[in-house]
N, C-alpha and C positions, 0 to 999 in steps of 0.2 A: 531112203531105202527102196521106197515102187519103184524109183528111176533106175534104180541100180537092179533092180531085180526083171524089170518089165525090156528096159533099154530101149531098142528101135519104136518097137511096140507101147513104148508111153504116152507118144501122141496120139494114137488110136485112144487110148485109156482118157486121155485129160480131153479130148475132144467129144466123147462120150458123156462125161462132167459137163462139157460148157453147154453141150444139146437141152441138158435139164436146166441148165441156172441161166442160159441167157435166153430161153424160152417162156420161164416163168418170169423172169425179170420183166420181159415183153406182155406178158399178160397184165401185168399191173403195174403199165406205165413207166417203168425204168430203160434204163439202155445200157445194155454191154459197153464199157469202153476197153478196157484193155485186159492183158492178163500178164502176172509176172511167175513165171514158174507155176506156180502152185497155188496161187491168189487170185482173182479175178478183183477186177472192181468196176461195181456198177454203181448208175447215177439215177439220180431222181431230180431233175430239173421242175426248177422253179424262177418264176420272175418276181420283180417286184412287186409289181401290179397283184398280184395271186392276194385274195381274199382271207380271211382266216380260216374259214372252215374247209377251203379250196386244200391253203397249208396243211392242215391238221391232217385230210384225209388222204392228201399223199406222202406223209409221213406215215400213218394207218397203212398205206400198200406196201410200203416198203417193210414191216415189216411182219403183214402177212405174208408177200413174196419169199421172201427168207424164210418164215416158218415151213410153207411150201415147199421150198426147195429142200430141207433138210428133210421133210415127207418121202421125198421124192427119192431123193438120194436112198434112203433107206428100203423103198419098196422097190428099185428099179430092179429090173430081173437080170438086165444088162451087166449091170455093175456086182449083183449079186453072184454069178461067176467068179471074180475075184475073189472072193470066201474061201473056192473050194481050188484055188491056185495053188499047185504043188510045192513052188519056189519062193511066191509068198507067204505061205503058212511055216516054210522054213526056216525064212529071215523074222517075220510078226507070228508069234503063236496067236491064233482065233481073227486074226486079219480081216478086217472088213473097209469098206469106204466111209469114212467119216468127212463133213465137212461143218465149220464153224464161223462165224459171222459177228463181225463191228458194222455198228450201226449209227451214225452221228449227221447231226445236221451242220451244215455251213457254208462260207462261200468260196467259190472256185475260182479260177480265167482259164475259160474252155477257148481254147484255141489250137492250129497245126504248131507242130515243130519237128526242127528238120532243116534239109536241103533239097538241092537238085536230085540228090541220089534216093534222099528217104524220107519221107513224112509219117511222124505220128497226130492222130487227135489225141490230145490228151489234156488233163487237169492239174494247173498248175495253185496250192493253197497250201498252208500250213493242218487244214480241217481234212484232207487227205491223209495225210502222216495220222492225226487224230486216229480215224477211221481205220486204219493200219495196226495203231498201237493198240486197239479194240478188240480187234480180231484176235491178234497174240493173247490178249487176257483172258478170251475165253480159255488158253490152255492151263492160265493160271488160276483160274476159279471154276476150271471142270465143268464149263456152261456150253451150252451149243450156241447162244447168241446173246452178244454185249453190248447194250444199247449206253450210250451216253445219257447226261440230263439233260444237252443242249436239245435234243431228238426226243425226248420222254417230255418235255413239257410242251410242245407241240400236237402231241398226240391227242387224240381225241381222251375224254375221263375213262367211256368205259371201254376203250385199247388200251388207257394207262391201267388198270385194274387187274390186266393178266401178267403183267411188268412186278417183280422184285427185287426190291435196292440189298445190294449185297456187297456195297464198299464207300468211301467217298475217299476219294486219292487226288494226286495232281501226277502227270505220267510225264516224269522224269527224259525231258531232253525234247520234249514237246511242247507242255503246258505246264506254265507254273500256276496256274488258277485252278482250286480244289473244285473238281466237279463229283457227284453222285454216279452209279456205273450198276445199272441193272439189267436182270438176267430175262428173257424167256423161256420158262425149264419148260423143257421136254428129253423126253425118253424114246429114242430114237427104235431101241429095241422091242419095245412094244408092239410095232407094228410087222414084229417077224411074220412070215408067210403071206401078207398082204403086196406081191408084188403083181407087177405090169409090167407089159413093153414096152413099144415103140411109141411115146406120146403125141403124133404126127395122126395118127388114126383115131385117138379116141373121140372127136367126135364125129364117127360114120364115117369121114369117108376120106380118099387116097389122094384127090385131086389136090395138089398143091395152091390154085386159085380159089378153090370154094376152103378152106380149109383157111387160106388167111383173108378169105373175105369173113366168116365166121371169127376168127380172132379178133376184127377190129370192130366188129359190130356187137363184140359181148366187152371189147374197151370201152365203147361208144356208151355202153348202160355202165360201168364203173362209174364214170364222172357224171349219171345224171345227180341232182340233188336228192332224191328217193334212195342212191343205194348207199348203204351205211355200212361199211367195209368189215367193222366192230363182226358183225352178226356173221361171215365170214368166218373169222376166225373162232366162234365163241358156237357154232355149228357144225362145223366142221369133225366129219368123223374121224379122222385123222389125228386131230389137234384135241380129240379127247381120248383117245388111247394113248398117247402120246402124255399126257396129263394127270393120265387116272395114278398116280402113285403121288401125288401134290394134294395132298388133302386142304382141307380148310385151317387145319388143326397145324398141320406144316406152317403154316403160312403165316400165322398169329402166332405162331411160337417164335419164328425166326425173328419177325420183326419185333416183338418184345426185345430180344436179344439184340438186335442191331439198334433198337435205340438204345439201351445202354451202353452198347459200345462206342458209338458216336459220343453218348452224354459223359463216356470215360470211367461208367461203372463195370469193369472190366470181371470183378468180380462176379456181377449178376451177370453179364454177357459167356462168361466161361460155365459155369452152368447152362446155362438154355443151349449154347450153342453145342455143348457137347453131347447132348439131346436130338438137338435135329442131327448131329452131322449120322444121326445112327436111325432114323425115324423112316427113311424112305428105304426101299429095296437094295440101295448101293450106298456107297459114301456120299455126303450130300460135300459138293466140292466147296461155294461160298463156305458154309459153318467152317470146314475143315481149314480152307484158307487164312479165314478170321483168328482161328485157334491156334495156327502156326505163330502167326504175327505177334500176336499179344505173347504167346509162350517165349519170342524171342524178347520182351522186355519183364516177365517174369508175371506177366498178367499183372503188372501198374501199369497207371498210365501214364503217371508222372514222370515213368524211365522212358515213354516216346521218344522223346525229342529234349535237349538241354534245357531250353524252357516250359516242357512239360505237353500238355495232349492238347492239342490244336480242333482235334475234331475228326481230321484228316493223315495221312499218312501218303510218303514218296512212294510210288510205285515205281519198280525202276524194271527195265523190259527181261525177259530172263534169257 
């Protein structure tokens, strides 16, 4: 619908997008590789050799960076324009910029492809697709960012700590190995009126040299062993406005409820669940998600599957 409503003018729009996301990626160590439409996809390289805690904590930026960026997205003043676009508010009533994020660990073969006439870099892996079919599911579970288990158990305890498991599936036409699939909630609207500009100047100053001399020399303290990435995102003013409607009380209830729905007590899970899904200021998408599922086998378990409730469930792309 933006494409259609925006037209010539869309690449102006999606290159405005990539200035925030492939800028913040760069801040904490990722790299732009490519973009499809509408999608971007960035990387977080790693080697063998990389240490554990090396591992942990760049798993830890990537998905502050993502938190970030959906920050960003929401205060840009740039983007926020679009709000008050004539012809997008006539195709999207209350129209804004949203963006959504999969998040998975695995391995790639980074190499060109191509010819004489064109070369891509690009990643060729099944754990791509992974990372893809992630992203989609935020739309399915109403979440801004959809981390896998392979990516959640890498993570440092206390980055795991702001992370909630809100499914355990096997995604249909990708993996048939049931993985876990958790959320980062935040509330994007929260941070209404907190916008900015041009992220090139904020800190002082125009010169394009000193400006990415300063960028690599605050990467340069990311990877000392002292900075602890956790405290980033668990500080951050942003990421607690963004937060403040996630109570503790949220939090304990849900998971009460997903472990009985996991353990196939569908019974007590339809209770609790239909509690949170009404507990925070909007619909809470996981509960509501959950609630469909189960309602389509009459809240038994035993009706899951022909041989009954596995634990897990097909998710199949929509």
């Amino acid at each position: 619908d933006t494409t259609e409503v925006l037209q010539d003018k869309v690449m102006v729009f999606v290159n405005q997008v990539a200035e925030i996301v492939h800028g913040i990626a760069d801040e904490w160590h990722g790299a732009a590789n490519r973009n499809n439409g509408q999608a971007f996809l960035i990387v977080w390289r790693m080697s063998e050799d990389f240490k554990p805690v090396l591992r942990s904590k760049m798993c830890d930026m990537s998905v502050v960076a993502f938190t970030e960026m959906y920050a960003a997205i929401n205060k840009s003043a740039v983007l926020k324009d679009y709000r008050e676009h004539p012809a997008l508010l006539a195709r999207i009533p209350n129209y804004r910029v949203r963006m959504c994020f999969g998040l998975h660990y695995g391995w790639a073969i980074e190499g060109a492809i191509g010819s004489d006439f064109k070369i891509d870099a690009s990643y060729l892996s099944p754990h791509v697709n992974v990372a893809s079919r992630l992203e989609a599911c935020t739309q399915q579970y109403q979440v801004p960012i959809c981390i896998s288990e392979d990516l959640q158990k890498l993570c440092s305890k206390e980055m795991e700590r702001s992370f909630r498991a809100i499914d355990r599936v096997t995604l249909k036409g990708v993996s048939s190995l049931p993985i876990r699939l958790f959320s980062v909630d935040l509330s994007g609207e929260n941070l209404g009126g907190d916008y900015y500009g041009h992220r090139a100047s904020k800190d002082g100053s125009d010169n394009i040299f000193e400006i990415r001399r300063l960028r690599e020399k605050a990467k340069d303290a990311k990877m000392q062993d002292s900075f602890r990435v956790h405290r980033v995102f668990e500080n951050s003013y942003d990421v607690k406005k963004m937060r403040k409607d996630y109570t503790l009380h949220f939090f304990h209830e849900f998971a009460k409820g997903f472990f009985n729905y996991e353990a196939g007590e569908w019974d007590v899970a339809r209770e609790v669940f239909e509690r949170t899904r009404e507990m925070l200021t909007h619909l809470d998408g996981p509960s509501k998600a959950l609630l469909e599922f189960m309602e389509l086998h009459n809240f038994d378990a035993s009706h899951a599957t022909p041989k009954g409730w596995p634990g897990y469930r097909e998710l199949a792309p929509v």
